[in-house]
C-alpha positions as CSV (number, residue, x, y, z in Angstrom):
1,X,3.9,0.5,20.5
2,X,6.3,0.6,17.6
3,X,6.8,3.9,15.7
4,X,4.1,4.8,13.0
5,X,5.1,3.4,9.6
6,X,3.1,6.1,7.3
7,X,2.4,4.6,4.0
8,X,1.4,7.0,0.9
9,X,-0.4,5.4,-2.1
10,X,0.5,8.3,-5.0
11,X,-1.4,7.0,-7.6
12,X,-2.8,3.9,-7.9
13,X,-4.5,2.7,-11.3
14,X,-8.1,3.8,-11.8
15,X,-8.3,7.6,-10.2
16,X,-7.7,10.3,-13.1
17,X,-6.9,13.7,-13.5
18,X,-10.4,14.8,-14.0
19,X,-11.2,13.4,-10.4
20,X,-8.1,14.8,-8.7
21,X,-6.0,17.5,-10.8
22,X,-3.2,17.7,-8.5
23,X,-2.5,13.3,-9.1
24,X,1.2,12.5,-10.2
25,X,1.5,10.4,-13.5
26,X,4.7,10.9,-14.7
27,X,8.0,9.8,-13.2
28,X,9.2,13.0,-12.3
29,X,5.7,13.9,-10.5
30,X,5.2,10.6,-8.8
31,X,9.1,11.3,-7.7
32,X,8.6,14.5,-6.6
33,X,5.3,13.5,-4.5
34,X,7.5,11.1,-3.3
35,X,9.9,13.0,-1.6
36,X,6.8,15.6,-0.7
37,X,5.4,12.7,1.7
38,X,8.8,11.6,3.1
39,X,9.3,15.6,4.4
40,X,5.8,15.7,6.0
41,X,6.4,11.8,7.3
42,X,5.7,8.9,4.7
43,X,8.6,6.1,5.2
44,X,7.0,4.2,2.5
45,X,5.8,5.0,-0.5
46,X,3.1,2.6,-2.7
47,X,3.8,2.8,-6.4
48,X,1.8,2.3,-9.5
49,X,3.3,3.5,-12.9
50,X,1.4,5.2,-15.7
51,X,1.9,5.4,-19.4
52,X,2.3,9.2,-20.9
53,X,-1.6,9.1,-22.0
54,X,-2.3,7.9,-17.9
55,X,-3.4,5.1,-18.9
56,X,-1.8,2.0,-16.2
57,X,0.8,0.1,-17.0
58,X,3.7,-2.3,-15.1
59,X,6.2,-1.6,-17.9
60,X,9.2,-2.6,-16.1
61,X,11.6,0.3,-17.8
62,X,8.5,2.5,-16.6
63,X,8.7,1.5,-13.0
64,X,12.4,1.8,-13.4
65,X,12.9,5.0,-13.6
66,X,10.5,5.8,-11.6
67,X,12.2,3.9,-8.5
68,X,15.5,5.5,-9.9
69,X,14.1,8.9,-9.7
70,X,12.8,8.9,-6.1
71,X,15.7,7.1,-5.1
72,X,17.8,10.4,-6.3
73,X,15.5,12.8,-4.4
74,X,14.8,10.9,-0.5
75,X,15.2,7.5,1.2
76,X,11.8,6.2,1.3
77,X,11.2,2.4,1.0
78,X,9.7,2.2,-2.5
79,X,6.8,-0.6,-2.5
80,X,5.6,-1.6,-6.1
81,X,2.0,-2.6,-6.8
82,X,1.6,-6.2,-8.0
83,X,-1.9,-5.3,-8.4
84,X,-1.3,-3.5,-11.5
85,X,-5.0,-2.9,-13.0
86,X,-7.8,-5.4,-13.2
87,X,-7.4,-7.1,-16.1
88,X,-3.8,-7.6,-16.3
89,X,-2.5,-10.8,-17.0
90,X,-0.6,-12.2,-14.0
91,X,2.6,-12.2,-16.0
92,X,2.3,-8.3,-16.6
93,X,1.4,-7.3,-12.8
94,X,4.7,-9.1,-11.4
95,X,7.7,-7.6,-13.8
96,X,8.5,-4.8,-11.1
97,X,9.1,-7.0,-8.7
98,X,12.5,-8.2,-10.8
99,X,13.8,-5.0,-10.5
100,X,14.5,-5.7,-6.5
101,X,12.2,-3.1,-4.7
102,X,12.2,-3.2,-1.1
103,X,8.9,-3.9,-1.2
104,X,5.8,-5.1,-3.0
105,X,2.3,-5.9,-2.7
106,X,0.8,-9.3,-2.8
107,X,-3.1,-9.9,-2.8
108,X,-4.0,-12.7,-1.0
109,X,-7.3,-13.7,-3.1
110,X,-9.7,-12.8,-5.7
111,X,-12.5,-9.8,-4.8
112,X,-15.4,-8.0,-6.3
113,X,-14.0,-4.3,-7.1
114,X,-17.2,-2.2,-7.9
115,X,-18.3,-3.4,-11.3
116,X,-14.9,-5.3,-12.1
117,X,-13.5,-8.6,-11.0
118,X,-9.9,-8.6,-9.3
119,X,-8.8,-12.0,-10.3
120,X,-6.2,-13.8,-8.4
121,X,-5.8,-17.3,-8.7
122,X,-3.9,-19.4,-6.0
123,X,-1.5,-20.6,-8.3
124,X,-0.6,-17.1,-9.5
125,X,-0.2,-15.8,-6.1
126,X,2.4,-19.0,-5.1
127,X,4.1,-17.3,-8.2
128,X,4.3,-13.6,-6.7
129,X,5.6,-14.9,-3.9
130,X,7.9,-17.2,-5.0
131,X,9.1,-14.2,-7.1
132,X,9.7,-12.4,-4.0
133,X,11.7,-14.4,-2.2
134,X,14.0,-14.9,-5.3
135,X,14.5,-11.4,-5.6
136,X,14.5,-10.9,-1.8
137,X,11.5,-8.6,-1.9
138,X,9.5,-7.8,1.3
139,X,5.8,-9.0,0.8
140,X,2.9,-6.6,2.1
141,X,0.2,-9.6,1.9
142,X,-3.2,-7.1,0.9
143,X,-6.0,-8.3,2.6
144,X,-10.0,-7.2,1.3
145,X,-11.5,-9.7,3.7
146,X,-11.3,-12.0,5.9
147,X,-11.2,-15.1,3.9
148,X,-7.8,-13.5,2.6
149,X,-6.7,-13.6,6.0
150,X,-7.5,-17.1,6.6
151,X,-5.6,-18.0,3.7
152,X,-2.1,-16.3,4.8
153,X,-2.8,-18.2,7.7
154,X,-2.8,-21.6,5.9
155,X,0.2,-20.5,4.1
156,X,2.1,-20.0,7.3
157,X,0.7,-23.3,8.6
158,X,2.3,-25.1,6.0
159,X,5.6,-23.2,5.8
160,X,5.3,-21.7,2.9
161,X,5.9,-18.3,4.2
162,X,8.0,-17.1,7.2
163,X,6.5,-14.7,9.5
164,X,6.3,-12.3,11.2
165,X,4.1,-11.5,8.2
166,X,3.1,-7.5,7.6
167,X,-0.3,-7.0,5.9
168,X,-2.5,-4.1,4.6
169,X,-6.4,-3.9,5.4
170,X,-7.9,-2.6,2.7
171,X,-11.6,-1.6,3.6
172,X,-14.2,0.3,1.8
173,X,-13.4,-1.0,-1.3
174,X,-17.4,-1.9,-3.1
175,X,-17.4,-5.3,-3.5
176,X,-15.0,-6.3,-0.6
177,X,-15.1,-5.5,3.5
178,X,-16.6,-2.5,4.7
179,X,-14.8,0.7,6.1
180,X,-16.0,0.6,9.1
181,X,-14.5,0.2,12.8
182,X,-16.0,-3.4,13.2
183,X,-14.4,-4.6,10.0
184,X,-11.2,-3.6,11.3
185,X,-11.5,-4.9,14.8
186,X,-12.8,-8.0,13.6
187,X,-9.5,-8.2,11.0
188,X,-7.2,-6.9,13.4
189,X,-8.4,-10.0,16.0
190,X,-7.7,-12.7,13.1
191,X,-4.0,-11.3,12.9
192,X,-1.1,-14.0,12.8
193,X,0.8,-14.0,15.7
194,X,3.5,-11.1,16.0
195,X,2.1,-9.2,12.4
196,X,2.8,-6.2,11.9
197,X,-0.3,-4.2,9.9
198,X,-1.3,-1.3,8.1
199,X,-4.7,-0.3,7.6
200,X,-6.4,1.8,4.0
201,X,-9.2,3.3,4.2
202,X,-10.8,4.4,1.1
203,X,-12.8,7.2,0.5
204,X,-14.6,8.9,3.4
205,X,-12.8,5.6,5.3
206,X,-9.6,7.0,5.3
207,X,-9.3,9.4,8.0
208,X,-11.6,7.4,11.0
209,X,-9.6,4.1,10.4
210,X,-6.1,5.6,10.1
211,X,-7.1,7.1,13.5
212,X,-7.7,4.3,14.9
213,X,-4.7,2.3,13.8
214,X,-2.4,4.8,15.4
215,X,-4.4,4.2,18.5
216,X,-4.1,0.3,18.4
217,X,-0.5,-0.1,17.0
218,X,-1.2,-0.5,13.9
219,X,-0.1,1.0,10.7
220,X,-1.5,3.7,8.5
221,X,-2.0,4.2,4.3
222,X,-3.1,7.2,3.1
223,X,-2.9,9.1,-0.8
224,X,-4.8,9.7,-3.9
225,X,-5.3,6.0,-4.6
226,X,-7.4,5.4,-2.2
227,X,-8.9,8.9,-1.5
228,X,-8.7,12.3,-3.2
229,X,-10.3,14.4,-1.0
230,X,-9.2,16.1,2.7
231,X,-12.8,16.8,3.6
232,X,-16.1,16.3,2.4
233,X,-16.7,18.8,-0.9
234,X,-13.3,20.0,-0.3
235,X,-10.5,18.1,-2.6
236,X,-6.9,17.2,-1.0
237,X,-4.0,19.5,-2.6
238,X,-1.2,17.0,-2.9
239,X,-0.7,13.5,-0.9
240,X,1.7,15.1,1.2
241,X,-1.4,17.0,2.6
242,X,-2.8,13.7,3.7
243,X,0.5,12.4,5.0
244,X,0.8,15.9,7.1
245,X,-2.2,15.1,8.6
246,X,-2.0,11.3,10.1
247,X,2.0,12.7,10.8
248,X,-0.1,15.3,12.9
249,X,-2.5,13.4,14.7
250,X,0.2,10.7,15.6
251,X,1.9,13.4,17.3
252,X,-1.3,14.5,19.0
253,X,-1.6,11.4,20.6
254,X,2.1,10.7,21.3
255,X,2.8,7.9,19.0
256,X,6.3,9.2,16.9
257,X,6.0,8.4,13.1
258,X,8.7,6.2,12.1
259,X,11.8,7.2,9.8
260,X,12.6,5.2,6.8
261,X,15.3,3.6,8.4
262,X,13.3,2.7,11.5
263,X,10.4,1.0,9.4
264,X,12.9,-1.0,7.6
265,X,13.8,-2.0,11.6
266,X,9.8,-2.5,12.3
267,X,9.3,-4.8,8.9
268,X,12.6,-6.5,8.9
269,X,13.6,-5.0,5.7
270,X,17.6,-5.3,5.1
271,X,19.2,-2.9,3.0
């Protein structure tokens, strides 16, 4: 197997302060958190920006210094949301990706998300991707089920993307593939040939899927978008805490989490 590429989500775009006091908003904190999870064993980290109220935004200057301030402090590969917030106009969720990130998020189709609607039309995501390969961005292609899947696969049928591909279960989300271990096995056996994949669990999801990832190669995601809490009643201190954790039970079961460097290796990310 290949080294464990640890992803940490800091923030994401719907979780708040009231649900999880210790959750980085501002550039320095989301920095900081940043080079928290790359000393307990993160080599990528998943950014969304917020505005000072905490209120989401993809504010270009926003993510900007953000990148620039957690550059300064480690070497993690920074991965920029496209997702932005439901409700964002296409146009809005793709200016980070001109700032050249390493990497960036692309959904691959449109999904229930609890009581909202996460719109993506075909012809918006041809433009995310096209916009990644102009600015020679690595695509995480974010999968909620498995027609999403099917449809990368028709993309690389046609040509219009290269693989090896790298994608990122998302499960548990309400409206979208369970978190359970038959959603994942059932994902993982739809997998392009030679994909490389990570696997977010959210909620109560988090911990039993990233488990099972490191035990069939895969990749893990962990952090406050996608889960604030360390146990059940008992909420997670930082997402270095949640980081430490996977870093821990990867070494338990004598899978070595990757560096920075060595996930660029894994994803074919040149510096």
């Amino acid at each position: 197997m290949d080294k464990l590429i640890i992803t940490a989500a800091l923030t994401g775009a719907e979780v708040t302060r009231e649900q999880q006091p210790a959750l980085p908003l501002t550039p320095d904190e989301i920095a900081r958190a940043a080079e928290e999870c790359a000393q307990a064993g993160a080599s990528i980290v998943h950014v969304h920006a917020r505005r000072p109220d905490g209120t989401p935004t993809q504010d270009k200057a926003i993510y900007a210094e953000i990148i620039e301030k957690i550059r300064a402090r480690c070497d993690v590969i920074v991965q920029v949301s496209t997702g932005g917030a439901v409700g964002m106009t296409a146009a809005e969720r793709l200016a980070p990706v001109e700032l050249r990130p390493e990497m960036a998020t692309l959904s691959m189709g449109s999904v229930n998300f609890g009581d909202d609607v996460f719109l993506n039309h075909p012809a918006d995501m041809a433009a995310f991707l096209a916009a990644m390969k102009e600015f020679r961005v690595r695509p995480e292609f974010e999968i909620f089920d498995a027609g999403m899947l099917h449809s990368l696969q028709r993309w690389l049928k046609q040509g219009v993307v290269d693989g090896p591909v790298h994608v990122d279960l998302v499960l548990g989300v309400p409206g979208a593939m369970a978190g359970t271990p038959e959603s994942l096995m059932f994902l993982r056996s739809q997998l392009p040939p030679e994909a490389t994949w990570t696997v977010a669990g959210i909620g109560a999801a988090q911990l039993p899927l990233a488990a099972m990832a490191i035990a069939l190669g895969g990749h893990v995601r962990v952090g406050f978008e996608d889960n604030v809490w360390y146990r059940k009643g008992e909420l997670a201190t930082s997402n270095a805490q949640l980081v430490a954790r996977v870093a821990r039970i990867a070494g338990e079961m004598e899978r070595p989490v990757a560096t920075p460097d060595e996930a660029r290796e894994i994803l074919g990310i040149m510096r």
